[in-house]
ZAMARGU-4260 file (C-alpha; in steps of 0.2 Angstrom, whole numbers, plus 5000, padded with zeros to 4 digits):
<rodrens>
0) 5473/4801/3882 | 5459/4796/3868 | 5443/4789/3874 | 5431/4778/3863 | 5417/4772/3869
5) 5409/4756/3865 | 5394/4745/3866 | 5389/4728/3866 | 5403/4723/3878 | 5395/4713/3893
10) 5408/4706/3902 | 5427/4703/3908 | 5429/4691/3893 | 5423/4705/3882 | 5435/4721/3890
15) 5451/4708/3887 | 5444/4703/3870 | 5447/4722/3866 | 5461/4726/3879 | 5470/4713/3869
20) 5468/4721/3852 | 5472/4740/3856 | 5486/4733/3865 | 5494/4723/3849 | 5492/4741/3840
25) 5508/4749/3838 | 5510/4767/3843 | 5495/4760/3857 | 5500/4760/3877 | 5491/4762/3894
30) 5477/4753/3888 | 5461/4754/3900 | 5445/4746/3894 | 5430/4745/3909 | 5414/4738/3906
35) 5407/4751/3915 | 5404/4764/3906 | 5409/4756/3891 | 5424/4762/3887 | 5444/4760/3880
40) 5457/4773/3885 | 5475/4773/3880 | 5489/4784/3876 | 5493/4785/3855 | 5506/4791/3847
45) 5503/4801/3833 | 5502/4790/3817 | 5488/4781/3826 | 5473/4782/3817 | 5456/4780/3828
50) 5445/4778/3812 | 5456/4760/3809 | 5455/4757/3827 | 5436/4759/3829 | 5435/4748/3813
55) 5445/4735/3820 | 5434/4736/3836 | 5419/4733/3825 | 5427/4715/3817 | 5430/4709/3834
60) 5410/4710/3836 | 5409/4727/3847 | 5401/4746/3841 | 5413/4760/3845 | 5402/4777/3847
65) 5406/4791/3836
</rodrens>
């Protein structure tokens, strides 16, 4: 299960801003975003590609940690 954590989220509005997206990614399921620590899990199929995913993270106005 991939991890990414990311900052600048600061609240519930914010985890469902990015639940939402991951979850619109094909090959993307089981999505768990927390606020506390800061971070999104899911399950990917194998054509996912976390570089577009942390860049899509990054348009909706959050920083995924390398």
């Amino acid at each position: 299960m991939p991890t990414i954590k990311i900052s600048g989220m600061s609240c519930a509005h914010c985890t469902g801003s990015v639940t939402k997206l991951l979850t619109s990614v094909p090959g993307i399921s089981n999505v768990s975003v927390t606020l506390t620590p800061g971070q999104a899990s899911f399950d990917a199929s194998p054509e996912v590609d976390l570089n577009s995913l942390k860049e899509a993270i990054r348009k909706i106005g959050f920083e995924p940690q390398d």
